[in-house]
C-alpha positions in Angstrom: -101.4 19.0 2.5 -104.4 16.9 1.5 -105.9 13.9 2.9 -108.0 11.2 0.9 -111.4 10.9 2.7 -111.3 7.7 2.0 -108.7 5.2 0.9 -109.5 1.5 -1.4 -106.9 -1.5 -2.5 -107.2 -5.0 -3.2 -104.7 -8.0 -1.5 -103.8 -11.0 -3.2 -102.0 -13.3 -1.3 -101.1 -16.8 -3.1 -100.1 -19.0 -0.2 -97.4 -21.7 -0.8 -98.1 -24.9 0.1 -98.0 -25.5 3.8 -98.9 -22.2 4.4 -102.5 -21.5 6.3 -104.4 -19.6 3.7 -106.1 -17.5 6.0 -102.5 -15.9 6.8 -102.9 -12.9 5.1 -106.2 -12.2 5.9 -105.0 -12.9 9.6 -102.0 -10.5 9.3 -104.5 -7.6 7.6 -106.9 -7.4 10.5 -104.2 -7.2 12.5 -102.7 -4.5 11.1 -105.8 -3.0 10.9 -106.6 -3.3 14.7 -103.2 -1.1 15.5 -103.6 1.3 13.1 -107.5 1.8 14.4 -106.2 2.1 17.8 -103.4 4.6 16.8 -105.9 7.0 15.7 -108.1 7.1 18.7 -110.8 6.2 16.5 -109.9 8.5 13.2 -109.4 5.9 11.1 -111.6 2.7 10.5 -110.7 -0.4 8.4 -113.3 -2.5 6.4 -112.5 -5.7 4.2 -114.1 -8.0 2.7 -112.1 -11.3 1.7 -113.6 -12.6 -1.9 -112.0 -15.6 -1.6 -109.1 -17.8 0.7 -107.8 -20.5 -1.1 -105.2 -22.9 0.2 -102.1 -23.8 -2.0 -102.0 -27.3 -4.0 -99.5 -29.0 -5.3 -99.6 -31.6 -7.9 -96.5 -33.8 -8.0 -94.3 -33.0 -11.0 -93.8 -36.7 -11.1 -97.4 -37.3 -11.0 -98.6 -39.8 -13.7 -100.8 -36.9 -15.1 -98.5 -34.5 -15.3 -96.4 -36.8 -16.8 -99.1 -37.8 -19.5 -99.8 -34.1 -20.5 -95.5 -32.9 -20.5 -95.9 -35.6 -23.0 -98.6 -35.1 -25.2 -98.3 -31.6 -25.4 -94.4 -31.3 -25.6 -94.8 -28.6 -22.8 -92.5 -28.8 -19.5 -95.1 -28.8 -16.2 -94.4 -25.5 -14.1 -96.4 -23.7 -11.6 -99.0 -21.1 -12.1 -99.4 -18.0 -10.6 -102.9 -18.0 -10.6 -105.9 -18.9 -8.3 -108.0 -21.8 -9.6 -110.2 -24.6 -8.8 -107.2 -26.9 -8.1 -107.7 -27.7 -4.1 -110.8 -28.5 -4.7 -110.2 -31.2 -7.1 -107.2 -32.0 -5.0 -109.2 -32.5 -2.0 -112.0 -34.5 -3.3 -108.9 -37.2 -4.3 -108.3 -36.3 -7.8 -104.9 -36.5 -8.8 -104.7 -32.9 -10.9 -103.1 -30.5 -12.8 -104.3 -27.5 -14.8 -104.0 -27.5 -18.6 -105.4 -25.8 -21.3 -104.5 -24.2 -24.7 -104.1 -20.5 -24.9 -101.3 -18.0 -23.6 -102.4 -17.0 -19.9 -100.7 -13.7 -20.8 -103.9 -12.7 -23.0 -106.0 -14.1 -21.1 -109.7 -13.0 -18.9 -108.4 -9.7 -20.7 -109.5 -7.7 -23.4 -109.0 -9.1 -26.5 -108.7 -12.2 -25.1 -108.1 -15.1 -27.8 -107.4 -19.0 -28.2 -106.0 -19.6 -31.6 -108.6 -22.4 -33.6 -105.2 -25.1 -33.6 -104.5 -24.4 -29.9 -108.0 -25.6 -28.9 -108.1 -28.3 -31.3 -104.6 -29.9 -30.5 -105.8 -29.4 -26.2 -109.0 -31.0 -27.5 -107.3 -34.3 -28.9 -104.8 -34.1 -25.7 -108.0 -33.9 -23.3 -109.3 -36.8 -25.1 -106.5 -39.0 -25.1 -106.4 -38.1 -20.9 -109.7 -39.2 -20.6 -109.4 -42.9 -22.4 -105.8 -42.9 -20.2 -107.5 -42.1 -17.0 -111.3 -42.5 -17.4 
């Protein structure tokens, strides 16, 4: 038998709405604790939390949800993806992501945004902007 001197992984914990982001963060330095104290001082447990971002949720019937489902011909659905969302949210803005591009190549190698993609989101964005600016 051999044992890792040392042992690394990464958590990602997407709260749902309601949910006190600092949950999982909350529930790993507590498992950390017991497993500390289990080894009589064997084992130690370091983290360091990059980021705890609370859920937000953008109405489906929102008006600019509404706007974009229409201009783009796409149905709204959630994302599974951190973004800068709560923040807009909490600063009052009524928000949604959009964008043109498959998330599934995306912040990836070979990422890519075909020329017609960002050209029709470009005419959508402006047409939000006279709607709501």
């Amino acid at each position: 038998n051999i044992l890792a001197g040392e042992c690394f992984f990464t958590l990602e914990w997407r709260p749902i709405p309601g949910q006190p982001p600092e949950r999982a963060l909350q529930l790993l330095e507590e498992a950390a604790a017991r497993l500390a104290a289990r080894s009589d001082g064997r084992l130690r447990v370091e983290h360091t939390p990059m980021r705890v971002d609370k859920a937000a949720v953008t109405p489906a019937g929102a008006e600019v949800v509404r706007f974009l489902e229409q201009a783009s011909g796409n149905p709204s659905r959630s994302i599974p993806f951190g973004t800068e969302l709560p923040e807009l949210i909490d600063m009052g803005a009524e928000a949604c992501v959009f964008g043109p591009g498959d998330i599934r190549v995306a912040h990836r190698t070979g990422e890519y945004v075909e020329v017609a993609e960002l050209e029709r989101a470009a005419a959508i964005l402006e047409a939000a902007i006279e709607r709501f600016c």
